[in-house]
N, CA, C and O atoms as CSV, one atom per row, in Angstrom:
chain,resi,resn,atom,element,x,y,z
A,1,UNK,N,N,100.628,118.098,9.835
A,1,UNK,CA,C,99.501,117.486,10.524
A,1,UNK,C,C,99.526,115.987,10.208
A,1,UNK,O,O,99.815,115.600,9.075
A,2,UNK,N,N,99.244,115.197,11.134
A,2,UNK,CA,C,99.356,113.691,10.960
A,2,UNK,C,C,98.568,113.362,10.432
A,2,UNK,O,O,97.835,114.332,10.236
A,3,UNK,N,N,98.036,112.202,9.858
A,3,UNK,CA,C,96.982,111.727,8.789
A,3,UNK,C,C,95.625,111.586,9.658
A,3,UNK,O,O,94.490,111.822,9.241
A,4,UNK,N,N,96.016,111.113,11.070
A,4,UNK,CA,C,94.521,111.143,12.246
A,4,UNK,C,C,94.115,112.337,12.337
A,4,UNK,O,O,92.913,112.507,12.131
A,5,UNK,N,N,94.647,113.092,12.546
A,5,UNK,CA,C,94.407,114.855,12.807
A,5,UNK,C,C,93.676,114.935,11.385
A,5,UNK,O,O,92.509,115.310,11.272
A,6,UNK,N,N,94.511,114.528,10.272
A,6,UNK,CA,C,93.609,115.331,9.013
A,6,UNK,C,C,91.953,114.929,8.817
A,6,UNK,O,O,90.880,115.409,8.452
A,7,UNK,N,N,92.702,113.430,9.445
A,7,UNK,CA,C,91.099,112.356,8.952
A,7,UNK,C,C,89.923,113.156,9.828
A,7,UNK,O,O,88.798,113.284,9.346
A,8,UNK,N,N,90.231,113.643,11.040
A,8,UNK,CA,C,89.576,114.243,12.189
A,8,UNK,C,C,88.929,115.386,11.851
A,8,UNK,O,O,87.774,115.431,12.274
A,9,UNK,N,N,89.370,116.511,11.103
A,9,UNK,CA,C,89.319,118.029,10.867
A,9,UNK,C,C,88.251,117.414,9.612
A,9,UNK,O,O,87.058,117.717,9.611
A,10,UNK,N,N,88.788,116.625,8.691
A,10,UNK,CA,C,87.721,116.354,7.575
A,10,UNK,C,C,86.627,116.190,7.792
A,10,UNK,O,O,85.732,116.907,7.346
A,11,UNK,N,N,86.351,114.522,9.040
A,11,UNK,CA,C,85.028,114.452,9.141
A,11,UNK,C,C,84.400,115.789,9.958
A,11,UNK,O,O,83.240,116.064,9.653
A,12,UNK,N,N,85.057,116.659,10.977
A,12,UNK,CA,C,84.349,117.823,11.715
A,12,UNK,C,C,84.053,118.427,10.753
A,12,UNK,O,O,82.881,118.723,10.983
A,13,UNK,N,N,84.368,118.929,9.570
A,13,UNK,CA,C,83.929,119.884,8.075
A,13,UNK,C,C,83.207,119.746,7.888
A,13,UNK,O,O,82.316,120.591,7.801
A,14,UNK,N,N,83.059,117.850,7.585
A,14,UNK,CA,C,81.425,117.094,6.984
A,14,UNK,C,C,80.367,117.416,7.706
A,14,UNK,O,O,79.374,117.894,7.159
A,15,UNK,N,N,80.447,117.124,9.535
A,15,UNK,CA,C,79.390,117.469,9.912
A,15,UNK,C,C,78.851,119.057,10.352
A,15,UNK,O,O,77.768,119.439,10.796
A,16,UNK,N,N,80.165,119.817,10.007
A,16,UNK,CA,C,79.532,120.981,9.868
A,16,UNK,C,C,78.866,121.257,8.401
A,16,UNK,O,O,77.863,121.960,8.524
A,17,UNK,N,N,79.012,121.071,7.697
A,17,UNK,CA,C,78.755,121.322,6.472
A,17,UNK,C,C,77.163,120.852,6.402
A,17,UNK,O,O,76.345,121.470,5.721
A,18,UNK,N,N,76.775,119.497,7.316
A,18,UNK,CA,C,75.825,118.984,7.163
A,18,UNK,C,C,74.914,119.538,7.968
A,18,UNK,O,O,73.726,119.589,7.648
A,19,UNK,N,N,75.336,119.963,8.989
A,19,UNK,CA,C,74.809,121.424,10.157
A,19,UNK,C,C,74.496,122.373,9.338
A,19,UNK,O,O,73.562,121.767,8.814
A,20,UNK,N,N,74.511,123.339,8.813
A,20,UNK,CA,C,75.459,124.083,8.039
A,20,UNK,C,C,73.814,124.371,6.994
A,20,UNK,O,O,73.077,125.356,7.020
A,21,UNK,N,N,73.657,122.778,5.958
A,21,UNK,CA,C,73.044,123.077,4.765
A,21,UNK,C,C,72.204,121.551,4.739
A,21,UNK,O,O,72.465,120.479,4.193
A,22,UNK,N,N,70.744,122.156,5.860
A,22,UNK,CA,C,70.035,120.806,6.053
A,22,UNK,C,C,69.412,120.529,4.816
A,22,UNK,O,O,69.451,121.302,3.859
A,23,UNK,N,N,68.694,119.163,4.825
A,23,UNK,CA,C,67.910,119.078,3.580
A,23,UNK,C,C,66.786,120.064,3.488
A,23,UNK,O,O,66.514,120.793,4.441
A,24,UNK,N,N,66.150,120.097,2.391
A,24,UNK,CA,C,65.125,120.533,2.135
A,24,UNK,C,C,63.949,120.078,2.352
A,24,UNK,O,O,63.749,118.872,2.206
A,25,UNK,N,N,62.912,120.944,2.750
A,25,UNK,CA,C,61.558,120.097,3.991
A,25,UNK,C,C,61.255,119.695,2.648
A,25,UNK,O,O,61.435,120.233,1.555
A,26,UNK,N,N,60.550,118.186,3.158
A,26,UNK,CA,C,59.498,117.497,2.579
A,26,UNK,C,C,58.886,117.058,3.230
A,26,UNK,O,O,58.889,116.730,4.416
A,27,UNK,N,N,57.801,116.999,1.797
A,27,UNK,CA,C,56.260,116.577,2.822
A,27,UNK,C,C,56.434,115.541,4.355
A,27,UNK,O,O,57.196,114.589,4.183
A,28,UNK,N,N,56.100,115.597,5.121
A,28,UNK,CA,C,56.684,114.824,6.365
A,28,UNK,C,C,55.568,113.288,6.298
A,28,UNK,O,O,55.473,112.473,7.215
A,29,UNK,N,N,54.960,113.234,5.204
A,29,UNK,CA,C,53.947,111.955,4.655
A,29,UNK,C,C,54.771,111.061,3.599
A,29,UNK,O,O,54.609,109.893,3.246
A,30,UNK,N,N,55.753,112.076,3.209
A,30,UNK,CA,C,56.616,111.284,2.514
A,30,UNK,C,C,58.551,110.496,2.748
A,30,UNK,O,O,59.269,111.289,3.358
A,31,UNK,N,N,58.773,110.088,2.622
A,31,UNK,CA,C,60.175,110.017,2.651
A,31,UNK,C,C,60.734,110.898,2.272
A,31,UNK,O,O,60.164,111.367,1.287
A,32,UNK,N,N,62.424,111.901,2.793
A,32,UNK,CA,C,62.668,112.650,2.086
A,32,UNK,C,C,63.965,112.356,1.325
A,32,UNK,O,O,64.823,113.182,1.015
A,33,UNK,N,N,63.963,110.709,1.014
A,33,UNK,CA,C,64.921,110.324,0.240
A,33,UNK,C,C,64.129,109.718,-1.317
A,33,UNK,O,O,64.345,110.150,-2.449
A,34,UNK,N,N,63.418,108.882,-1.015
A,34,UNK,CA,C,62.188,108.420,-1.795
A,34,UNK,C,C,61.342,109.168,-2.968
A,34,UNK,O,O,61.363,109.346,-4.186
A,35,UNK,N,N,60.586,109.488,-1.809
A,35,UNK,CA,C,59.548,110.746,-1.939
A,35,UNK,C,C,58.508,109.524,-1.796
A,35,UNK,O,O,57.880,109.475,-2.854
A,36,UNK,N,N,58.055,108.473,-0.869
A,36,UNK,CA,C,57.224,107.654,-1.105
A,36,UNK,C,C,56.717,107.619,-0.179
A,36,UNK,O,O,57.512,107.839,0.735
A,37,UNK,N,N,55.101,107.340,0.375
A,37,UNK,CA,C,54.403,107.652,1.679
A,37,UNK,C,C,54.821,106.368,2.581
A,37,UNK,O,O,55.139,105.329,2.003
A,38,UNK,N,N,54.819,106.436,3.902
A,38,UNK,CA,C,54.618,105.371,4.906
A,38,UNK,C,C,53.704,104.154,4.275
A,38,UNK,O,O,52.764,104.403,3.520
A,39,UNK,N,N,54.008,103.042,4.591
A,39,UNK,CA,C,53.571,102.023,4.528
A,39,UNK,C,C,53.532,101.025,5.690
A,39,UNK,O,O,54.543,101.183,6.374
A,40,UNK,N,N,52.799,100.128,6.132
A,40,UNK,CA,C,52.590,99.254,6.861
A,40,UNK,C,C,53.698,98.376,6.781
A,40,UNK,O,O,53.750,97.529,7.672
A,41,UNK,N,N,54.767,98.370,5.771
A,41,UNK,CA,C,56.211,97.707,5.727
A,41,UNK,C,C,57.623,98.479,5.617
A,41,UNK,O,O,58.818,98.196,5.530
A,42,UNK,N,N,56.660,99.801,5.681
A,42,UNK,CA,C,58.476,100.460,5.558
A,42,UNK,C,C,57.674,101.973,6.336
A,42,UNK,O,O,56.791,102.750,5.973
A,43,UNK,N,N,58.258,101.882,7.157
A,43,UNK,CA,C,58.229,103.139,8.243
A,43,UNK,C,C,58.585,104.503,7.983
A,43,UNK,O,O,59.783,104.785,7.953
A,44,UNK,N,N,57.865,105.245,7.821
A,44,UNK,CA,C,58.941,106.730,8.109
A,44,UNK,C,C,59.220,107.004,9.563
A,44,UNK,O,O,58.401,106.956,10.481
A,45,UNK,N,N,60.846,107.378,9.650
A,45,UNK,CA,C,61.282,107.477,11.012
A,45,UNK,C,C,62.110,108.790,10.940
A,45,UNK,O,O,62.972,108.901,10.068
A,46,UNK,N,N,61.816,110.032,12.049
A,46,UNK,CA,C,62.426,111.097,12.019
A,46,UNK,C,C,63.917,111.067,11.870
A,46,UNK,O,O,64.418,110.164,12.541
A,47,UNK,N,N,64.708,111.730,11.244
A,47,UNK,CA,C,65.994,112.041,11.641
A,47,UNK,C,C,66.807,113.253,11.825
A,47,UNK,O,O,67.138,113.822,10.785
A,48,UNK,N,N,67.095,113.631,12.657
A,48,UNK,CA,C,67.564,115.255,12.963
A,48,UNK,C,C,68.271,115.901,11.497
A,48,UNK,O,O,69.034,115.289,10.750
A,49,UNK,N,N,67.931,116.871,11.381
A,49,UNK,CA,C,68.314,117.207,10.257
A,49,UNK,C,C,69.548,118.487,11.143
A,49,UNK,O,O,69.862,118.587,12.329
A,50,UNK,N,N,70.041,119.417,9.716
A,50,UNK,CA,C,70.904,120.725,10.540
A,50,UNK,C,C,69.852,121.611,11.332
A,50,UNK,O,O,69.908,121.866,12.535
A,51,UNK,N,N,68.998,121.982,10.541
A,51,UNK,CA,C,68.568,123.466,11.206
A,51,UNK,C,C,68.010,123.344,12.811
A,51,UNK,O,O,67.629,124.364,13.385
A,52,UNK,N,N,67.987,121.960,13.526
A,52,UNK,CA,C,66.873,121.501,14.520
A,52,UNK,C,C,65.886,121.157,14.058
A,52,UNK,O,O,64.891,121.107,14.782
A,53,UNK,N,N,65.843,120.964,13.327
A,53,UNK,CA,C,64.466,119.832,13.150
A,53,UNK,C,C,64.378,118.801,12.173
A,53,UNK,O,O,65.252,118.970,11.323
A,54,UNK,N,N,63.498,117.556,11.901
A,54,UNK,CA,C,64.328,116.851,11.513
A,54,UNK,C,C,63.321,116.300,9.853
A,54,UNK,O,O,62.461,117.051,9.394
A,55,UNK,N,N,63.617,115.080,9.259
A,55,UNK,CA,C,62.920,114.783,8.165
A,55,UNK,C,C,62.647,113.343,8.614
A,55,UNK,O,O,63.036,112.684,9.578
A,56,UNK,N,N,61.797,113.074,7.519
A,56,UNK,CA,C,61.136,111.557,7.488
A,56,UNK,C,C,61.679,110.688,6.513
A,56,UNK,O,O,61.418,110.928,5.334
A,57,UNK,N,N,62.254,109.904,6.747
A,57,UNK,CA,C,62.477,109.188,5.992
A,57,UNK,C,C,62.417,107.299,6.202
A,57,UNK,O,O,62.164,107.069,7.385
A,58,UNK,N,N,62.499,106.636,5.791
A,58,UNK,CA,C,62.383,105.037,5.619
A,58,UNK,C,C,63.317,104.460,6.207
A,58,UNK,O,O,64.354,104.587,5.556
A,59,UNK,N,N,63.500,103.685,7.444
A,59,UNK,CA,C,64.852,102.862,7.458
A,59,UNK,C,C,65.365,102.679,6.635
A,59,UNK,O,O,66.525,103.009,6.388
A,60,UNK,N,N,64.581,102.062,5.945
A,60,UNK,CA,C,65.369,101.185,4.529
A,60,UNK,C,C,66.297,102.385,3.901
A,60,UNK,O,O,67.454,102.046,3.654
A,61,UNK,N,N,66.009,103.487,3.666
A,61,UNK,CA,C,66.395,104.594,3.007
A,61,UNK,C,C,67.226,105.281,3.437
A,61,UNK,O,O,67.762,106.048,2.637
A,62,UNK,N,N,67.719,105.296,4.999
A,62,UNK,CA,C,68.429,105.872,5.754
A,62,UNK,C,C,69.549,106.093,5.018
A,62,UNK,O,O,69.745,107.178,4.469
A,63,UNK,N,N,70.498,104.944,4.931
A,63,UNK,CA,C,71.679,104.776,4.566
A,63,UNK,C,C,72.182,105.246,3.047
A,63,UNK,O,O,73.355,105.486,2.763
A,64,UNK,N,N,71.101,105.323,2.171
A,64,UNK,CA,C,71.227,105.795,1.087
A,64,UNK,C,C,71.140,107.359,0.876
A,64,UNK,O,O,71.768,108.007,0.040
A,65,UNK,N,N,70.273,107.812,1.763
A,65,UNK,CA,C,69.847,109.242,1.981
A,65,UNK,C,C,71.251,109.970,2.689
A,65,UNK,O,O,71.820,110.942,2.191
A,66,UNK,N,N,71.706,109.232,4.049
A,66,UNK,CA,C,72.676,109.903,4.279
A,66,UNK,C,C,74.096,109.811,3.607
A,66,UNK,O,O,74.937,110.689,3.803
A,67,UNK,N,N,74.336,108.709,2.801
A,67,UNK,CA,C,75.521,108.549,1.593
A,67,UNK,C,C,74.796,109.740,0.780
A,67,UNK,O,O,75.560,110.704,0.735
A,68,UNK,N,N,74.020,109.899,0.364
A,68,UNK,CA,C,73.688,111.341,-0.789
A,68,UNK,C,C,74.074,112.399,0.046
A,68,UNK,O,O,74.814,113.266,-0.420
A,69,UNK,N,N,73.627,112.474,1.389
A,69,UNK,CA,C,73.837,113.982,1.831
A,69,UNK,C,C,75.763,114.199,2.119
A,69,UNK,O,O,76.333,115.245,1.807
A,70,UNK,N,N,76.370,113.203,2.640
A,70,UNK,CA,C,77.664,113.308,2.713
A,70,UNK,C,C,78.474,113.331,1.654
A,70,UNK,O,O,79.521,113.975,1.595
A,71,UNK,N,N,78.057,112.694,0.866
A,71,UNK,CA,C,78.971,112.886,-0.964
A,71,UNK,C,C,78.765,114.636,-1.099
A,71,UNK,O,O,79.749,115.375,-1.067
A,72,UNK,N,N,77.401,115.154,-1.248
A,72,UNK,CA,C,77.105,116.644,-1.214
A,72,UNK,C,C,78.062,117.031,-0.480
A,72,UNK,O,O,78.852,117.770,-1.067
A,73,UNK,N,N,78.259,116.844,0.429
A,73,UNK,CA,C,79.030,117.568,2.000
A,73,UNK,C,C,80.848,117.592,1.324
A,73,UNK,O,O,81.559,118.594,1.401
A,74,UNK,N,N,81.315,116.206,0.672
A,74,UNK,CA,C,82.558,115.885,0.368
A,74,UNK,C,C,82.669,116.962,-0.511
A,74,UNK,O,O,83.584,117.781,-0.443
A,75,UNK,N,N,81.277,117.005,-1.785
A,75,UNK,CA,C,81.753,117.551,-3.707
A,75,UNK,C,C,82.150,119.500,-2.787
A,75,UNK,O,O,83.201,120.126,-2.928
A,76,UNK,N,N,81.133,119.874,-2.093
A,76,UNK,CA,C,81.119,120.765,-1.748
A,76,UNK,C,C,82.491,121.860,-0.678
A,76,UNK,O,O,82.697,123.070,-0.573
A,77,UNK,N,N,83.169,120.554,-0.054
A,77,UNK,CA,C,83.999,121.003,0.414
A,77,UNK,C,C,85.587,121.030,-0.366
A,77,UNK,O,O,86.619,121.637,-0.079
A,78,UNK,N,N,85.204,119.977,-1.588
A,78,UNK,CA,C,86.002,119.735,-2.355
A,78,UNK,C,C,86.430,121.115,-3.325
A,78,UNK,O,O,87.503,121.621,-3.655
A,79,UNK,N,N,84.740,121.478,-3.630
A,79,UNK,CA,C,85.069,122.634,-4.696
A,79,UNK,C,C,85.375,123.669,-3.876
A,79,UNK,O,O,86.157,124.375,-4.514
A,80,UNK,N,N,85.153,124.210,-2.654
A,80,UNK,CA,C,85.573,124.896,-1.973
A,80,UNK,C,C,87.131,125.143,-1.772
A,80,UNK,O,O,87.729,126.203,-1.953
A,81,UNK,N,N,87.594,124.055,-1.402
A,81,UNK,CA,C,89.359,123.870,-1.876
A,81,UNK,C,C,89.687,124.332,-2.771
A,81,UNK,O,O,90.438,125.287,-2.968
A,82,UNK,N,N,89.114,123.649,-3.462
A,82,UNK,CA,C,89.798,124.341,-5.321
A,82,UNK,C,C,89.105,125.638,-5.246
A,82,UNK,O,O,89.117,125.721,-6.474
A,83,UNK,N,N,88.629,126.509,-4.961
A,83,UNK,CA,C,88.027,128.095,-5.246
A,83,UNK,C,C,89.123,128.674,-4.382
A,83,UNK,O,O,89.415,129.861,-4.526
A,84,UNK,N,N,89.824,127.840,-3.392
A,84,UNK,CA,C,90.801,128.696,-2.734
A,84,UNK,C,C,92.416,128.758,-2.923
A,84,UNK,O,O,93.300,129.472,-2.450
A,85,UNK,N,N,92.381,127.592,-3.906
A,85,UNK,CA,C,93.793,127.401,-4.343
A,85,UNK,C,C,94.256,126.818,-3.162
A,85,UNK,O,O,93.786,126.561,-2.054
A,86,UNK,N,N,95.888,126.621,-4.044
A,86,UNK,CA,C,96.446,126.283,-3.038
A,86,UNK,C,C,97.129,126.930,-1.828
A,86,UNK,O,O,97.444,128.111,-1.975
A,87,UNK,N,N,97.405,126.349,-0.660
A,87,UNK,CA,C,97.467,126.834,0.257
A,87,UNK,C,C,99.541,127.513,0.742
A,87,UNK,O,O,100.507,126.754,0.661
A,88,UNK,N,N,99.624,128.745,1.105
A,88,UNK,CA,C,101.184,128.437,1.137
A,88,UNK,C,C,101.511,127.963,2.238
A,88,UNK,O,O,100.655,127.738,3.093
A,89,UNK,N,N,102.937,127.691,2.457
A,89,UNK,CA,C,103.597,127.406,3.762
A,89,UNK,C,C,103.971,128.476,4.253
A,89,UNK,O,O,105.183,128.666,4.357
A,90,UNK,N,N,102.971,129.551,4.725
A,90,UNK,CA,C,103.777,130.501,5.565
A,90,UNK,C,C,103.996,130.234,6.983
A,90,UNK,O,O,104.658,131.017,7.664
């Protein structure tokens, strides 16, 4: 498999994985990266989560929230590999 193909199949894993094992509801008053209420300077703004429906979280927070959920998505598919060994060339 060529290195585009692999890079390709990886990220489809991630976003299944992220399909797969949404966050956990939080309060929808709070951020669900934070845990800190709306403010008149920092917004909570929906974002689709896996199951269909989605969470609240902060612009500001976006990017940090979804780097946490994709590292999860990486450690997880990682240990998954290793629980299966290696693979043969049949």
């Amino acid at each position: 498999m060529a290195e585009a193909e692999r890079q390709v199949a990886h990220e489809r894993a991630i976003v299944r994985w992220l399909a797969a094992n949404p966050p956990p509801v939080a309060d929808p008053n709070t951020c669900a990266h934070c845990r800190q209420p709306e403010t008149r300077d920092a917004a909570l703004l929906p974002f689709l989560a896996g199951d269909d429906t989605h969470r609240w979280v902060h612009g500001r927070c976006w990017s940090d929230w979804h780097r946490t959920r994709r590292l999860a998505a990486e450690r997880a598919l990682a240990a998954a590999r290793d629980d299966t060994g290696p693979r043969s060339a049949a």
